[in-house]
C-alpha positions in Angstrom: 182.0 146.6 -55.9 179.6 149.3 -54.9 176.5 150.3 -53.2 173.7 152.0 -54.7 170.5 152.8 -53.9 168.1 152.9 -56.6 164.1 154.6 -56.5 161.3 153.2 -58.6 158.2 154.9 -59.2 155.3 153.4 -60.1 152.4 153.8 -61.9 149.0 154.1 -59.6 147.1 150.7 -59.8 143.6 149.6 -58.6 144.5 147.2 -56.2 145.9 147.5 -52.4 148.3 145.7 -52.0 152.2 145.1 -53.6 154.4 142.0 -53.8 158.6 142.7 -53.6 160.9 141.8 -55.1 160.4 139.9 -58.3 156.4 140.8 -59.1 156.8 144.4 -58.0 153.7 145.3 -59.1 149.9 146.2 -58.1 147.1 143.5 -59.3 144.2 144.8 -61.3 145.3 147.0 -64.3 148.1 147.2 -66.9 150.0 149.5 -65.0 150.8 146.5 -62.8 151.9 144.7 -65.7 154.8 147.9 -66.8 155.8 148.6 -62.8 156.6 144.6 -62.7 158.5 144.3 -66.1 160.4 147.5 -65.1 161.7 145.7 -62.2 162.4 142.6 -63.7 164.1 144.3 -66.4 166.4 146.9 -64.1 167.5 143.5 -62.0 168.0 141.8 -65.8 170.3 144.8 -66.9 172.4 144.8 -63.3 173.7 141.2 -64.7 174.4 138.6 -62.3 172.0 139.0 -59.3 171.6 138.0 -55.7 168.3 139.3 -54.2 168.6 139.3 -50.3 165.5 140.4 -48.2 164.6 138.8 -44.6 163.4 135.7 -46.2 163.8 132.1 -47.6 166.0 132.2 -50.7 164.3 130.4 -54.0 166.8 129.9 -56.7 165.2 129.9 -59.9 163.7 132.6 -62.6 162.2 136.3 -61.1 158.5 134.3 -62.0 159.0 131.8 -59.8 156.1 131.6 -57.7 155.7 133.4 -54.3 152.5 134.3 -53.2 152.6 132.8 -50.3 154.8 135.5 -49.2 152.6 138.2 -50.5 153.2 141.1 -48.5 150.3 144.2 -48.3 151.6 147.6 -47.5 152.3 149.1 -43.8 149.2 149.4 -43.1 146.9 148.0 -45.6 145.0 144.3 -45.5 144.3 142.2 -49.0 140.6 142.6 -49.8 139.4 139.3 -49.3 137.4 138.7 -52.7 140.7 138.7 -54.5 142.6 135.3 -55.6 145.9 135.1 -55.1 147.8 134.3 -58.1 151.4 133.8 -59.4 153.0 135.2 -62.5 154.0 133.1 -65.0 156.1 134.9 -67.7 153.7 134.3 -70.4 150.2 134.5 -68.4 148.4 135.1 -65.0 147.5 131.6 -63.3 144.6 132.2 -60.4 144.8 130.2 -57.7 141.4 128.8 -58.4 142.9 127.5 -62.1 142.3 129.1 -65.1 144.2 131.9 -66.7 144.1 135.4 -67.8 146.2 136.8 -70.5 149.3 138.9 -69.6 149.1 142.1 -69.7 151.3 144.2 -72.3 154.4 145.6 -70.9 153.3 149.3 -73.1 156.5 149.5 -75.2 158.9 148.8 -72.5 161.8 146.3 -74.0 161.0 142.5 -72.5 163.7 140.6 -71.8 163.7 136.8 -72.6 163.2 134.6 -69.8 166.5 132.8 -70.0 168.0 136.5 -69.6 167.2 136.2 -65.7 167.5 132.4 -64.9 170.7 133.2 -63.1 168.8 135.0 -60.7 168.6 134.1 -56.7 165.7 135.7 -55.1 165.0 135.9 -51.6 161.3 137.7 -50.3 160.0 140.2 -47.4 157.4 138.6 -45.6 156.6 141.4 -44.1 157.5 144.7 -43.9 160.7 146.8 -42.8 160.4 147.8 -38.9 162.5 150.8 -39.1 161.5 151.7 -42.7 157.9 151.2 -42.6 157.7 149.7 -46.0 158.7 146.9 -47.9 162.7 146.5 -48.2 164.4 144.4 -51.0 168.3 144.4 -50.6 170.0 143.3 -53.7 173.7 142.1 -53.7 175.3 142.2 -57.2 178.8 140.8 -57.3 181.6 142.1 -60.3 179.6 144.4 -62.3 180.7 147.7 -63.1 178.1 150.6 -62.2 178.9 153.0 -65.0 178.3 150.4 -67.7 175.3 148.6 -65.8 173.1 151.6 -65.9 174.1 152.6 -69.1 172.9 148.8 -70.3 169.4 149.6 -67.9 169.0 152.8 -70.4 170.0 150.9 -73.4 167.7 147.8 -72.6 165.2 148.5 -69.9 164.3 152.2 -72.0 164.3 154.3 -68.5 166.2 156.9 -67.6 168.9 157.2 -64.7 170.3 159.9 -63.1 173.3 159.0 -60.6 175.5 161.4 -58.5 178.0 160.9 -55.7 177.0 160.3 -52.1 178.8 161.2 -48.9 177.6 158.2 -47.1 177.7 154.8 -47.8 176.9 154.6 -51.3 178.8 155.4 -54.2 176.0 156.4 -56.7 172.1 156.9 -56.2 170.3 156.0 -59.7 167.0 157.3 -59.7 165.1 155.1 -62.4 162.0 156.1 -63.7 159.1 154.4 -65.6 159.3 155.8 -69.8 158.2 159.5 -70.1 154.7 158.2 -71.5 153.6 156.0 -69.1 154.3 158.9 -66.6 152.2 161.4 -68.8 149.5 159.0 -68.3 149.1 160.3 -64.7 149.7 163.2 -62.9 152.1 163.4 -60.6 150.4 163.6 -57.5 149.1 160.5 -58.1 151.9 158.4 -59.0 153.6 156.3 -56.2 156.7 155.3 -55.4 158.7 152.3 -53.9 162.3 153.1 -52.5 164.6 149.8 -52.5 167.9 149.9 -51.6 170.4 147.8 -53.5 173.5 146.9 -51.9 176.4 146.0 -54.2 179.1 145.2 -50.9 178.9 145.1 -47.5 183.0 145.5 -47.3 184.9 148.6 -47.6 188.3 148.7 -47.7 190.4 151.8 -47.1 193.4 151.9 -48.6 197.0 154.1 -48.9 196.0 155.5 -45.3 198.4 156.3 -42.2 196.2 155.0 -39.0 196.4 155.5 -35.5 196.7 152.4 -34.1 195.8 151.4 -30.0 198.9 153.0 -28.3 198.9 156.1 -30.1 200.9 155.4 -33.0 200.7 156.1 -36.4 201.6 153.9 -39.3 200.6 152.9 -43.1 198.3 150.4 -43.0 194.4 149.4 -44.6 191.5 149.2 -42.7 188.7 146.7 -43.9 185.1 147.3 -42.7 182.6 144.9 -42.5 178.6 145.0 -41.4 179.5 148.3 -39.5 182.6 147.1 -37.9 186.4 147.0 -38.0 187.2 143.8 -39.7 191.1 144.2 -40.3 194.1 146.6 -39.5 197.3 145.9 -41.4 199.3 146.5 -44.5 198.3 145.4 -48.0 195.3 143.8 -47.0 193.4 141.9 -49.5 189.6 141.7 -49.5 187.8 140.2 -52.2 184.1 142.1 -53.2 184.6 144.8 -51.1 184.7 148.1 -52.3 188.0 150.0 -52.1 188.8 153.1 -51.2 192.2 155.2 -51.8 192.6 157.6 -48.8 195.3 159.2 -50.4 197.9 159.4 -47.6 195.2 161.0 -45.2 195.5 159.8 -41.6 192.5 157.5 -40.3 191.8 158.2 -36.5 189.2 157.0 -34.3 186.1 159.3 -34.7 185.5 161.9 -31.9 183.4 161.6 -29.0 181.8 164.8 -27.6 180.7 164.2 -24.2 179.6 167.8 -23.7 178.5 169.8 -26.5 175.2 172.3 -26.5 174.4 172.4 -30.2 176.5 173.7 -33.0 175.7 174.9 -36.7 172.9 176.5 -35.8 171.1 173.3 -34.2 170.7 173.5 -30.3 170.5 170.7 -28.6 169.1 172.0 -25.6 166.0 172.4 -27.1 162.0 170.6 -26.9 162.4 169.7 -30.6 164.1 166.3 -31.3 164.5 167.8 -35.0 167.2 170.1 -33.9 169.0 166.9 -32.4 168.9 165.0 -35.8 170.2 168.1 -37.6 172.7 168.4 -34.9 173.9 164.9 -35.8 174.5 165.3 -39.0 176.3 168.6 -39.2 178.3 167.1 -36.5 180.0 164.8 -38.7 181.7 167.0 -40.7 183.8 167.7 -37.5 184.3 164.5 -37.4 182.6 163.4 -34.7 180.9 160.2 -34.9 179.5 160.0 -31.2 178.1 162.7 -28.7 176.2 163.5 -25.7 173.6 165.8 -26.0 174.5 168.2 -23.2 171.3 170.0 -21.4 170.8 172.6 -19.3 167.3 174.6 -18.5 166.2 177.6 -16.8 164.8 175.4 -14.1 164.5 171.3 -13.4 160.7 171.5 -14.9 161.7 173.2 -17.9 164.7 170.7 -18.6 161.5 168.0 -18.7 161.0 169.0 -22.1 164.3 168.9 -23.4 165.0 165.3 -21.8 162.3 164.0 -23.4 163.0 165.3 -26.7 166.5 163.5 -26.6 164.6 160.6 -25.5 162.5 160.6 -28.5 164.7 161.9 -31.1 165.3 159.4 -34.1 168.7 158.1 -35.1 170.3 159.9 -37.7 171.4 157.6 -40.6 173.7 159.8 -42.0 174.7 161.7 -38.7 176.9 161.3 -35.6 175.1 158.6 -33.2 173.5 160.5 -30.2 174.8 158.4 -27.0 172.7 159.9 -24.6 172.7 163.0 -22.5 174.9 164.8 -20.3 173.2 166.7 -17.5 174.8 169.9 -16.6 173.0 170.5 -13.1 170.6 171.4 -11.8 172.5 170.4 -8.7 175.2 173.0 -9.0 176.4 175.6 -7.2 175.1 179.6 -7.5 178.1 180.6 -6.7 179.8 178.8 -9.5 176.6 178.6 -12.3 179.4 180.6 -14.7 176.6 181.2 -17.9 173.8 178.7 -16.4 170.7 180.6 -15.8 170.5 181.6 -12.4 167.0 180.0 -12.3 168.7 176.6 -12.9 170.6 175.4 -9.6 168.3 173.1 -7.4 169.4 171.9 -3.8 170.1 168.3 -4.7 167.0 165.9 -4.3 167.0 162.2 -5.1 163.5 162.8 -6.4 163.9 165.7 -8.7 166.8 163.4 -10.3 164.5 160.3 -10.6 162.0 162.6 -12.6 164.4 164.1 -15.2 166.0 160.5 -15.3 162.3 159.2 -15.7 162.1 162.5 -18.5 165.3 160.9 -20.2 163.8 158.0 -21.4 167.1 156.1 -19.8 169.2 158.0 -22.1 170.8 160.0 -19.3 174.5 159.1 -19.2 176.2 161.5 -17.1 175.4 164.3 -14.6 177.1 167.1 -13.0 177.1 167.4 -9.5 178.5 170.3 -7.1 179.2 167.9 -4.0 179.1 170.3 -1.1 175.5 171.0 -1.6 173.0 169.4 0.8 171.6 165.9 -0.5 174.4 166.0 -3.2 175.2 162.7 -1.6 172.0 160.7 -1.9 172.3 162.3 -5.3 175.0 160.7 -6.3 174.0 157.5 -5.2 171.0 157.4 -6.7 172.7 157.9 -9.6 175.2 155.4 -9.9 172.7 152.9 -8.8 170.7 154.0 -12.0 173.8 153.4 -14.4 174.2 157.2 -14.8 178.3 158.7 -14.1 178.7 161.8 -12.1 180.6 164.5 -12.9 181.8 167.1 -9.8 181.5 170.7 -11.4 180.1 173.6 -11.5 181.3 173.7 -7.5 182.8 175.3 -5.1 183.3 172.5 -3.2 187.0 172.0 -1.3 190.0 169.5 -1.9 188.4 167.2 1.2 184.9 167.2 -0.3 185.7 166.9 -3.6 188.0 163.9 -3.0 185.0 162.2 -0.9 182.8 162.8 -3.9 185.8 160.9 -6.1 185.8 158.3 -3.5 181.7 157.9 -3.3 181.5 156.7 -7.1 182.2 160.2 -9.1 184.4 159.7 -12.1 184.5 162.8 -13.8 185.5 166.5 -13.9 183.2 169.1 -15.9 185.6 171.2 -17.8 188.4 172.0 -15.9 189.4 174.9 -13.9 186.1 176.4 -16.1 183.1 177.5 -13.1 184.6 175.6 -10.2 187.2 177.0 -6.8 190.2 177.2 -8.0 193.6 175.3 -7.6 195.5 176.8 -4.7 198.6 175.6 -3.5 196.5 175.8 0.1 193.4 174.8 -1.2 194.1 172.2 -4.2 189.8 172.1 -5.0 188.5 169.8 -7.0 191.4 169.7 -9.8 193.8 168.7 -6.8 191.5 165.9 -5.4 191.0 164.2 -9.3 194.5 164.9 -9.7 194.9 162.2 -6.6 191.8 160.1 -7.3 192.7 157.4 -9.9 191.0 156.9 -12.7 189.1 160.0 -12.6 188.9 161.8 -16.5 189.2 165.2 -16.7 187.2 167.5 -19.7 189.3 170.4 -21.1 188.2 172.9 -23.7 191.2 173.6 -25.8 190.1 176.5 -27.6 192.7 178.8 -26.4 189.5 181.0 -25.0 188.1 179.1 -21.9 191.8 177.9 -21.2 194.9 179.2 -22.2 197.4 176.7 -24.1 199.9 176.7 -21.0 196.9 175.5 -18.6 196.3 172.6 -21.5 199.9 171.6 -21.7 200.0 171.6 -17.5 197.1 169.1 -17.4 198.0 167.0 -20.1 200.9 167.1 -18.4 199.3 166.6 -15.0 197.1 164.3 -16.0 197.9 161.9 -19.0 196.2 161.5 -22.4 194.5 158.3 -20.9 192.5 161.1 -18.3 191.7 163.8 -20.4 189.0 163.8 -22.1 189.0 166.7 -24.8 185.6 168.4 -25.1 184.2 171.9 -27.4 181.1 173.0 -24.8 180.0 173.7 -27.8 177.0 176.1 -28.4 174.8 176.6 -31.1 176.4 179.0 -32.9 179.9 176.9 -33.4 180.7 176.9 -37.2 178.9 180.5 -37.8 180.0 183.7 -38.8 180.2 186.6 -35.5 176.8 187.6 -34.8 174.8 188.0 -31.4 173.2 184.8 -30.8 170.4 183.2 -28.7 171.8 180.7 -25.8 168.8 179.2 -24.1 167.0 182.2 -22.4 169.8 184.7 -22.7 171.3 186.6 -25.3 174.5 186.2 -26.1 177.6 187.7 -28.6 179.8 185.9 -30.9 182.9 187.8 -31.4 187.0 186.8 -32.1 186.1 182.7 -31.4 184.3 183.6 -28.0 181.0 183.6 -27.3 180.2 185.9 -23.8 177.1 187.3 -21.8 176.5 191.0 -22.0 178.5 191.1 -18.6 181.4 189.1 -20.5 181.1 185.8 -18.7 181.7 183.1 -21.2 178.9 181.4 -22.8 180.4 178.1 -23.8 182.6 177.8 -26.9 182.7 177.6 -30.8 184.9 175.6 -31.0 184.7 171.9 -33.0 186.1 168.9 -32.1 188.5 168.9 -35.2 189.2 172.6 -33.5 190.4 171.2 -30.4 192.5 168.5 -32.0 194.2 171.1 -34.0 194.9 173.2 -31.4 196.7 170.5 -29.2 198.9 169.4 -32.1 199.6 172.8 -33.0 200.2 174.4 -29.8 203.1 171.4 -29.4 201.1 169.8 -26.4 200.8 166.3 -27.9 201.1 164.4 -31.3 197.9 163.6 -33.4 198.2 160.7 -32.0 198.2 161.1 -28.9 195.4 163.9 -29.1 193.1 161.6 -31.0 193.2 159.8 -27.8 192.2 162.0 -25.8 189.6 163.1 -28.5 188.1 159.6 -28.9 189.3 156.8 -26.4 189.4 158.6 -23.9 185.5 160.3 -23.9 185.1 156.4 -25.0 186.2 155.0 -21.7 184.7 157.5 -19.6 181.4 156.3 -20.7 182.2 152.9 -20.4 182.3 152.2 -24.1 185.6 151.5 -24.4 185.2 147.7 -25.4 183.8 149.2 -28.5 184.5 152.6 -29.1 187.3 154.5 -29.2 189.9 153.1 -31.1 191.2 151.3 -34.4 191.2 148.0 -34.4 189.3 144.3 -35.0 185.9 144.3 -33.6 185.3 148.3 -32.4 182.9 150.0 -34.4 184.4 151.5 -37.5 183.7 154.9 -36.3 186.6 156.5 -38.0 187.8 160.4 -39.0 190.0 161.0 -42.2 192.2 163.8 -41.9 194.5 166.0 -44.3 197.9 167.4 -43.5 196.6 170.3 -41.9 194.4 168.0 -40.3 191.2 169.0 -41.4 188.7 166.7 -41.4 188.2 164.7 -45.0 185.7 162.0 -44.4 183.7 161.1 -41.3 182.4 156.9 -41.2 179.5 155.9 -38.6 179.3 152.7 -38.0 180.9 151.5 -41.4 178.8 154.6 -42.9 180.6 156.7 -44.9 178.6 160.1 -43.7 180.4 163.1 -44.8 183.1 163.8 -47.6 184.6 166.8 -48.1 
């Protein structure tokens, strides 16, 4: 079984308004007649079909009647001096009585009637919310693609055009009307209607090793179904789904970034909810599945703008789902801003933090915090009672008011020993007081620039795989050549994997999230397995998803990585989606 997605373009009719699925066509002129016998005739050629669309199912041949269900265009109301009628097979029957002749298909092959009697059709009754059009979902059970749509060329006369997908479809046939009925019109004025036909809602992965809860690794399959992990064990049997061979690639829960900037040349601190889309789907073929959009302004009233284009920025289909955002300040110290414009720190003030949540749309998630600053406690409240996790960083703040921050409600460390006082065996700072504080996660950068692999190794160490939570503080040149770059307001120089400030402060990383996995294993700090934890379950937890996210197995969302021996990254799946393929 697979899943297609198929494009019909239609021929411009008189009429306003359209009825899906099995009288696809537009009243009034003879090109209605050829756009609904190409339909009829594509389903025909698929061979045994199950229509599936939001409505009631009514067995029977594609002309049984539905015009009660007659469905206009987003946007678009039935003129009211036209009948409604129903389509026969042979004739037009107004709904007044009386008949009209059919119109003639214009030398496209018609199928006998008993050709499609097996069909189960189910109607729209009104259009697709997230689409904004009509949808008609078609499930076809035990037919082979390859010699479907050659029969559709063969007996239907149109032509397809398939290729290979990276997301959750195995081929996307375009099939067009005969070359003469499109000459008929010019291009601008033909329309189309874009269906998607779904062939299985199962995938089954297959000849995998998969990191299992408990960081081990073992052969076993992984069934998907509706988005979600449906199974985990070996030689599992699932009949209709659609099966891939992974090819001895491990399958690890996707990555969660809970502190990345941009990367690929998309910044997400940025007004335009565009770049956060694009972000998404470059982001993937890092394999990360899951992110915070990480913000940070050259003051509170210029973050405003970048808040609310996170709140409004769409979800990217074939991209890594945006979570929420991560607020790096304002509340942070100057003293420890590290590459934060030194317009940016704010004295903490519960209504300054109501506004950018306000800004946020609700979508703010976490929030650094340098506790020593006056009001940094109301702050703190105020956010927790809004739902929103604090992070201490970007502080100079001492072991004893660090560890009353940790004790107040704060959960979280921003990249450690990165912009905050430093561990002293006087003065332990805020790294001794999380070190004490239970169940306080802890973000390291692994990319052998902002820490050096002896400092990783002492806080995995330190710490445990089930508290650190591996981030890139990636910035918007991560994945691109050495170059000088623009970071927010400031210029900044790309150069041997490190991106600094003309005075050589470091201005976030380049790193990916497949970068920083590598590094662990390969630096001899932790198995994959144990660094896909702290790459995935352990971001997942920290957020408070980790009833859903985070790992492999029944139930969680089959957010999942593929990797090769050298473990970079194959194939990325959101939410069941396969998104990127390398």
């Amino acid at each position: 079984m697979h899943r297609v997605a198929v494009q019909i373009t239609l021929e411009p009719t008189t009429t306003t308004f359209i009825h899906p699925p099995n009288r696809l066509y537009r009243r009034g002129d003879r090109a209605a007649a050829r756009n609904r016998q190409v339909l009829r005739n594509l389903l025909a050629a698929l061979g045994d079909v199950q229509a599936n669309v939001d409505g009631v199912a009514d067995a029977g041949r594609l002309g049984a009647r539905h015009s009660e269900h007659d469905v206009p265009l987003a946007g678009e109301e039935r003129p009211a001096d036209i009948p409604r009628r129903r389509f026969t097979g042979r004739q037009e029957e107004t709904a007044a009585g009386g008949t009209a002749p059919a119109a003639k298909a214009g030398g496209v092959k018609k199928l006998s009637t008993a050709r499609i009697e097996h069909a189960d059709v189910q109607r729209a009754a009104r259009p697709h919310p997230e689409l904004r059009r009509d949808r008609l979902e078609i499930l076809v059970r035990d037919v082979d693609p390859a010699r479907a749509w050659r029969n559709a060329e063969r007996q239907v006369d149109v032509r397809v055009l398939a290729r290979p997908l990276g997301r959750e479809v195995a081929f996307e046939p375009y099939v067009l009307l005969h070359r003469p009925y499109l000459s008929r019109a010019p291009v601008s004025r033909q329309r189309a209607a874009t269906y998607d036909v779904r062939m299985s809602d199962r995938t089954l992965l297959t000849g995998a090793r998969v990191i299992t809860p408990g960081s081990q690794t073992a052969p076993a399959d992984v069934l998907i179904e509706d988005g979600r992990i449906a199974a985990v064990g070996p030689d599992l049997a699932a009949v209709g789904a659609e099966t891939i061979d992974m090819g001895g690639h491990v399958i690890a829960p996707g990555f969660i970034d809970v502190h990345v900037h941009g990367g690929g040349g998309h910044p997400l601190i940025t007004p335009d909810p565009g770049e956060i889309e694009a972000y998404a789907r470059w982001a993937v073929s890092q394999g990360v599945t899951s992110f915070l959009a990480t913000v940070c302004a050259t003051t509170p009233d210029a973050a405003l703008d970048c808040l609310t284009a996170c709140a409004t920025a769409g979800e990217a289909t074939d991209g890594a789902t945006l979570l929420g955002v991560n607020l790096e300040g304002p509340f942070v110290s100057p003293e420890r801003r590290g590459a934060l414009p030194p317009s940016w720190p704010a004295t903490p003030d519960a209504d300054t933090f109501r506004r950018l949540l306000d800004a946020s749309g609700g979508k703010l998630r976490l929030i650094t915090v340098a506790p020593e600053l006056p009001g940094a406690a109301e702050v703190i409240r105020e956010a927790l009672s809004a739902g929103v996790r604090v992070s201490v960083g970007h502080t100079n703040a001492t072991y004893e008011i660090s560890r009353e921050a940790f004790a107040a409600g704060a959960s979280h460390v921003t990249h450690a020993f990165n912009a905050m006082r430093p561990f002293h065996h006087r003065e332990p700072g805020p790294l001794g007081a999380a070190l004490e504080a239970e169940g306080v996660t802890v973000e390291v950068i692994a990319d052998g620039v902002h820490l050096h692999p002896a400092a990783v190794r002492t806080l995995v160490r330190a710490f445990g795989t089930e508290r650190i939570a591996l981030i890139t503080d990636g910035v918007t040149p991560a994945g691109l050549d050495d170059g000088t770059f623009r970071i927010g307001n400031v210029e900044a120089s790309l150069k041997d994997g490190g991106m600094r400030l003309p005075d050589g402060t470091i201005a976030g990383s380049v790193a990916t999230m497949s970068d920083v996995v590598r590094n662990v294993v390969g630096w001899a700090i932790a198995d994959l397995a144990a660094a896909a934890t702290m790459a995935s379950e352990t971001p997942a937890r920290a957020l408070g998803l980790g009833e859903r996210k985070g790992i492999i197995a029944p139930g969680y969302d089959a957010d999942l990585v593929a990797l090769t021996a050298d473990l970079s990254v194959a194939a990325t799946w959101v939410a069941g989606r396969l998104t990127y393929r390398a």
